[in-house]
C-alpha positions in Angstrom: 123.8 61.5 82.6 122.0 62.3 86.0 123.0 61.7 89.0 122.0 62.5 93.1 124.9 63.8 95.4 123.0 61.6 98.5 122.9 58.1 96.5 125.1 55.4 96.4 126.5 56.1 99.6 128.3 52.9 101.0 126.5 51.3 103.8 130.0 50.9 106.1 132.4 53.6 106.0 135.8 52.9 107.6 137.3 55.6 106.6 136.2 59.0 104.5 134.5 58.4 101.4 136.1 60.8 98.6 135.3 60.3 95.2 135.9 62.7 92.2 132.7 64.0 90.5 134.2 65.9 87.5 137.7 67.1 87.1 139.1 69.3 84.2 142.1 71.1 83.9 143.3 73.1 87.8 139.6 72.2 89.2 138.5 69.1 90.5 135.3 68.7 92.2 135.1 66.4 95.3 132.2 64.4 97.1 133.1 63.7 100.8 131.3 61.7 103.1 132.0 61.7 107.0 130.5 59.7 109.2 132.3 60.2 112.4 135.4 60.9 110.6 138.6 63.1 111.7 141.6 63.7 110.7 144.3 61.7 113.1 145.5 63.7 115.6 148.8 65.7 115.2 147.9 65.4 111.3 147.1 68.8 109.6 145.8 69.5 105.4 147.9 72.0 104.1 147.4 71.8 100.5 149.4 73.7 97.1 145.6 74.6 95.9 142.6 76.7 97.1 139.4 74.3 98.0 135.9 76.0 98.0 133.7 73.4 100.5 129.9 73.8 101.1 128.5 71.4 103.9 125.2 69.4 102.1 124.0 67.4 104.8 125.6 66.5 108.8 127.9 68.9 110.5 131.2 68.8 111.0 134.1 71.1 113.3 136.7 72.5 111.7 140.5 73.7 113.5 142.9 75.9 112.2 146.6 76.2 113.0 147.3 79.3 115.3 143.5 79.9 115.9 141.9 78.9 119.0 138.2 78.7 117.8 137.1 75.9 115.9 134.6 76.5 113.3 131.1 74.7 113.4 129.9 73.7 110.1 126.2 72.6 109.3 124.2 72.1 106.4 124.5 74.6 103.9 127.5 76.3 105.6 130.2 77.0 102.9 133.9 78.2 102.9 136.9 78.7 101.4 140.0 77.5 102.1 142.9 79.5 100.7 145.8 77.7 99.7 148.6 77.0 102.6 145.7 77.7 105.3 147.1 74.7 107.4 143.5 72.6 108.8 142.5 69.7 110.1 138.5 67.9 110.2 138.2 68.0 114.5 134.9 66.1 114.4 131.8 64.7 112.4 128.6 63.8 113.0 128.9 59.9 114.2 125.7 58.5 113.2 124.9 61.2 110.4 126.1 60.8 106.6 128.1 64.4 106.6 128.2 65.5 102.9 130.7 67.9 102.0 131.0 68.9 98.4 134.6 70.3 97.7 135.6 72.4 94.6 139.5 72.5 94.5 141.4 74.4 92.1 144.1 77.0 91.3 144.2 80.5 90.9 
């Protein structure tokens, strides 16, 4: 069945939208939409699993712990995120739908 990554995007977001496209096995693949999302502050993602995340639409900042530059993501910008490389979502676009399209799985 088709479908279109930039469709049936919710009107009001109050928090992240994450919803899981396809998962099988150690990979799951993620859509994310930001809409002047962050992660709280003080709160960082460490996770147990690698996550591959390309940028489809928006742009978004990215921090990492012990790292003093954040990273600025726009569309098409992708990168991996090894597993136990502590992060944390500093900013999104307010009045822009950022898409983010997340792979995560194991090696």
């Amino acid at each position: 069945m088709k479908n279109n990554l930039f469709e049936h995007i919710p009107a009001e977001l109050a928090e992240e939208f994450f919803e899981t496209l396809q998962e099988s096995g150690a990979v799951k693949i993620e859509r994310i939409v930001s809409r002047g999302h962050a992660t709280p502050d003080g709160e960082w993602y460490d996770q147990p699993w690698d996550e591959w995340v390309v940028l489809l639409s928006g742009s978004a900042v990215l921090e990492f712990a012990g790292e003093r530059t954040p990273v600025t993501l726009c569309a098409g910008d992708y990168l991996l995120l090894p597993s136990g490389c502590v992060h944390r979502v500093a900013w999104t676009e307010p009045d822009v739908d950022t898409l983010w399209l997340a792979v995560h799985f194991n090696r």
